[in-house]
Phi, psi and omega in degrees: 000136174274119188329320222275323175283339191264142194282149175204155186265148166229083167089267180239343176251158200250134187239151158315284221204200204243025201232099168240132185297131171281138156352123212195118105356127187246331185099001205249343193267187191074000207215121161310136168092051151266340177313342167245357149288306173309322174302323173291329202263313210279332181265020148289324184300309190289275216316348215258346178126329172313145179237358198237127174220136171249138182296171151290171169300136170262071188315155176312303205219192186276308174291339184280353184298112160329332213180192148254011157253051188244139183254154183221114170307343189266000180236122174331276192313334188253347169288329210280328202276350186255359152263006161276324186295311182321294222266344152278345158282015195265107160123016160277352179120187210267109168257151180237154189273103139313085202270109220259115189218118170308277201078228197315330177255034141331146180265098053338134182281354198228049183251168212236176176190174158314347197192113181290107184201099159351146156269148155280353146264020168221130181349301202277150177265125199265166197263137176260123168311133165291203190267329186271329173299329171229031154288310186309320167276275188353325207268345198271307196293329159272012165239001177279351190260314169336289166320289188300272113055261195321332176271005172107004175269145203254344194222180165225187185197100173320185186210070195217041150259186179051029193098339187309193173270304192320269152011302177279323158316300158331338182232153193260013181254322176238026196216097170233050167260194218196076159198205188292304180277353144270175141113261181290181186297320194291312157305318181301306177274028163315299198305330127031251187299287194300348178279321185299303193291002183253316173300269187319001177280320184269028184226179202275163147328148168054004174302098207300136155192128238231134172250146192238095143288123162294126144267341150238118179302334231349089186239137135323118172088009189289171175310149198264201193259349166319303179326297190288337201282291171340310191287305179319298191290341160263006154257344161329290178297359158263023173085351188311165172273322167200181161229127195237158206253108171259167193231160184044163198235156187287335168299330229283150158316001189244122180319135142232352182234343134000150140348289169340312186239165172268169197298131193068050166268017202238017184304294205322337185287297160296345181269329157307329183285322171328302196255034164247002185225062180298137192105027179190133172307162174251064236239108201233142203222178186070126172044037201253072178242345188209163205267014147282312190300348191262331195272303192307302161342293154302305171322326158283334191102011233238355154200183192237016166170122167285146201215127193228153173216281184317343181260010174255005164284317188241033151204140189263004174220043182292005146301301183305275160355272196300343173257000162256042191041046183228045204307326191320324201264015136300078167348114172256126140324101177261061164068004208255354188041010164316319145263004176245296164308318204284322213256010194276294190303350173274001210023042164323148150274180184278189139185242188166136182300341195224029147190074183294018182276341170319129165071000181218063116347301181288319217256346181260045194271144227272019192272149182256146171328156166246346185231076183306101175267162170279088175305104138250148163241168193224083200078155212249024168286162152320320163278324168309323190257289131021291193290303189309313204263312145351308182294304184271353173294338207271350203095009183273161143240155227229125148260138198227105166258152196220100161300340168293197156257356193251166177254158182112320187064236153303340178260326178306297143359288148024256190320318193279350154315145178290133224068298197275004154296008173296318214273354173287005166277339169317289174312319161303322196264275182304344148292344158256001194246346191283300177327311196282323183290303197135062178254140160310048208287109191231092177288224200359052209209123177269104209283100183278169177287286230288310169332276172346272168300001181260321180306290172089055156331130195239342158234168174209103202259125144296131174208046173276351139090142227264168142212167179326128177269148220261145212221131186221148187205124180310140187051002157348334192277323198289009160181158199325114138217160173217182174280165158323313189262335149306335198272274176304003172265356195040050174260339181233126200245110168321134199270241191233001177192103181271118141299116166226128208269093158128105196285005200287210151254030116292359189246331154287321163326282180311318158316292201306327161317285191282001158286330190218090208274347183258171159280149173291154170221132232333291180333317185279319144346262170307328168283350203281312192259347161092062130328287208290013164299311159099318165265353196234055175271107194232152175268137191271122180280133197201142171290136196279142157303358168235129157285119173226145145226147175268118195245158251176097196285308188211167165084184196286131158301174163080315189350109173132325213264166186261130154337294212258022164250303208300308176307351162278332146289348152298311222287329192285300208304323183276008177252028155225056168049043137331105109337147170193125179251138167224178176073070184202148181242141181260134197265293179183160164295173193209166147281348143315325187154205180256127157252144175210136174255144181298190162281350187261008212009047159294116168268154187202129217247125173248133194274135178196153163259002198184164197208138164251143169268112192229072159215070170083193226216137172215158165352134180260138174284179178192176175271054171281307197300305213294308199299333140334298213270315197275357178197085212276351202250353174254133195283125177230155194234188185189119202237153160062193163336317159337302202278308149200134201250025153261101171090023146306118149204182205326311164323302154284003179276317189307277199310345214245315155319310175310274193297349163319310189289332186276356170281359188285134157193000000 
């Protein structure tokens, strides 16, 4: 039998295969009448093959909320709404508790820690727990596991990665107190200990609980791995049920769940602790998304069950899928965290760019039509694959016309960034899930009015989707230059010292090109940040095989790019000597190079051989007004860039793709 299929126990409950949903924030908690949104999101998860799902955090206590989009077990009204979630979920599989303490990254003024010592991401200077404050959180952590057991949850999940407060207690980077709960390693992971033994206290024998231990903080000065190995084997030995092995703290500078890194790079973490720690399951996460890195994981032996949380965001049934040989038809997660961490920290709801049905269950629902119209769609972008496949999931039938030879559009364009070959797993999911509804896919084909009437269509949805907006400058002639999309398509080849004129995120993207041509791979990985120091992961500075700098008329680069990505791709481009200028009016090309006067009006010639154009995006044309016009009575939509291509990008096309179809009548 293939392990990834085979049962395996946690404590007293047994789960059917080897997979389980990880922690996920929804956007949803802290706020009464949500129990049945959340039931929808999560027993689609359980229908999808998953048997296990850990919740986002449920904090202990009142001082432990990350936010206010937080549920506190400890207040009545949030017990009650997370046993209405339970009693709609029964007999659907196992949900677990997350029992949850921010401590320093609370957004709070009255939030607390081991050591009053600032996050740098967060405002408050935290207040340090006396010794009786924190048998008092202890006490908490054992009653919040009670509470949950009583609301209908079968498991629970210590919380004491990423930074949290157990987690701070733990490193000697915040944790500088001289008691019980401070000073050497062994003291430091007292809080801990007692917390786990204060939870199995209030829970029945064998009542699964699982502790999210770090395995690397990568922070300077985390703890070392003698240390964590230590930490495993004495909550092994206090009986824990598993372990599940989390990475990084939310300050550290090192990418971990992005683009950025490749795929399985953080197994190695876990699988060291696995074989320094026998006798307890192992549970390992981050950057796990498709079912060779998932099959190989087992194959090596290197954990005893993957723990996935964003890719159950963009597909609820990659279990079912991967054990029915049908991986082609996996919504693969690519990593861009956008609708979902970009929107956790906004306190947002959650979803997920290539699969905006997350989280919105209720509002988007799957009964197929009784009264089945004739689809066309008109191009193959994100909002273009997205309709078409809503539309024939709904019962229409969808014609999907594409003037390249190819599917993707802007995301194909894409794909080619270093990292962002994630979205050819997009392309890759719709080319095989649009055939299977039945959708017609007809490539080279240009949508013309003659086209139009003769298909005679009864909805007819736009998605032709941008092109490069057209850009003039004095002297612009006096060297190589091309648009974005020559340059990835490679029609157009940059020289050795790059001008790339529009700082937005295409024009940081394009920086990340020409500077870096492959996706990273482990190797690159590990050297770009000195991982394998294990205390000392900083990103290393090395010179680009290209001089690039990036300009900028007004506003932030990157504009466009996710809060919790793009500083990890500033920090790479400038730490292989990326430049980047704003507040500037651009003057003329030279044969020297780009002038541009400052804000100071200083002027100043950035020496370049070559110039890529990243300044912004208009209409790709199409026959919408005329087809419009000659048949004012057929319902036509308009989507994605087609609608407005200031500041498209994927997110809204995909979701723009969505409500088309659902918009049909």
């Amino acid at each position: 039998m293939n392990t990834a299929f085979s049962p395996i126990s946690i404590g007293n409950l047994t789960l059917p295969n080897r997979f389980i949903m990880g922690s996920m924030h929804l956007g949803v908690e802290g706020e009464t009448g949500t129990a049945e949104r959340m039931a929808a999101f999560y027993g689609k998860r359980f229908e999808g093959g998953v048997s296990l799902i850990v919740t986002g955090g449920i904090s202990v206590n009142e001082e432990g909320k990350g936010s206010r989009t937080f549920f506190n077990i400890q207040n009545p009204e949030h017990a009650s709404e997370l046993k209405r979630m339970n009693e709609l979920l029964l007999g659907k599989g196992t949900m677990c508790a997350q029992l949850f303490h921010a401590g320093r990254y609370a957004a709070d003024r009255n939030c607390v820690a081991p050591s009053a010592v600032r996050a740098p991401i967060n405002r408050y200077v935290p207040k340090a727990l006396t010794e009786d404050e924190c048998w008092k959180t202890i006490e908490d952590f054992g009653l919040a596991a009670k509470l949950a057991k009583e609301s209908g949850f079968g498991a629970v999940e210590i919380m004491g990665s990423e930074g949290y407060l157990l987690n701070q207690f733990f490193s000697p980077v915040t944790n500088h107190r001289d008691d019980y709960f401070g000073g050497d390693a062994e003291r430091r992971m007292n809080l801990s200990i007692e917390v786990l033994r204060a939870v199995k206290k209030q829970l029945p024998e064998g009542f699964p609980v699982i502790f999210r231990m770090s395995g690397i903080d990568l922070i300077p000065g985390n703890p070392s791995f003698e240390e964590v190995i230590r930490l495993a084997q004495v909550l092994r030995d206090e009986k824990v049920s598993a372990l599940n092995i989390g990475i990084g703290w939310h300050e550290s500078r090192i990418p971990t769940i992005s683009q950025l890194v490749p795929r399985g790079a953080w197994i190695p973490i876990a699988s060291r602790i696995k074989e320094n720690t026998p006798g307890v399951p192992i549970i390992a996460s981050n950057r796990v998304n498709d079912p060779i890195t998932m099959q190989k994981v087992f194959d090596e032996n290197r954990a005893d069950i993957i723990s996935m949380a964003r890719p159950f965001l963009a597909d609820a049934s990659i279990v079912k899928k991967f054990q029915e040989g049908m991986s082609n038809r996996i919504n693969t997660c690519v990593a861009c965290n956008q609708a979902c961490l970009d929107h956790a920290f906004q306190e947002k709801f959650v979803s997920c760019i290539v699969n905006p049905e997350a989280v919105h269950e209720l509002e988007f629902t799957k009964s197929k039509t009784k009264d089945p119209k004739k689809v066309l769609v008109i191009g193959t972008g994100p909002a273009g694959l997205e309709a078409a496949r809503a539309s024939a999931s709904l019962g229409h039938k969808v014609t999907l016309l594409e003037k390249a030879n190819v599917l993707g559009g802007q995301f194909q364009l894409a794909s080619n960034i270093p990292g962002k070959s994630e979205f050819k797993e997009t392309i890759r999911y719709f080319s095989n899930e649009l055939p299977a509804l039945g959708v017609e896919i007809r490539l080279n084909t240009t949508a013309t009015l003659t086209l139009l009437e003769t298909e005679n269509p009864d909805v007819t949805i736009f998605a032709s989707g941008v092109k490069p907006r057209e850009f003039s400058l004095k002297g612009l002639e006096n060297l190589p230059s091309g648009n974005y999309t020559d340059y990835l398509t490679g029609k157009f080849k940059p020289g050795k010292r790059v001008a790339v004129i529009g700082g937005g995120g295409i024009g940081v993207d394009v920086a990340h090109r020409l500077t870096e041509e492959e996706d990273p791979t482990l190797n690159s990985y590990d050297k770009k940040y000195n991982i394998s120091s294990f205390t000392n992961a900083v990103v290393q500075k090395e010179k680009a095989h290209r001089d690039v700098a990036v300009f900028r008329r007004n506003g932030k680069h990157g504009a466009g790019l996710g809060p919790t990505t793009f500083w990890a791709l500033k920090q790479e481009l400038e730490s292989v000597g990326v430049e980047f200028y704003h507040g500037l009016t651009y003057k003329e090309v030279t044969k020297e190079g780009l002038k541009v006067e400052l804000k100071n009006g200083e002027e100043f010639l950035y020496p370049c051989d070559s110039l890529v154009l990243c300044v912004g995006q208009e209409k790709e044309p199409s026959v919408l007004e005329e087809f419009q016009t000659k048949y004012p009575n057929k319902q036509t939509i308009v989507i994605g860039g087609a609608k407005d291509p200031r500041n498209i990008d994927a997110k809204r096309a995909f979701l723009e793709g969505l409500e088309a179809a659902h918009s049909i009548h």
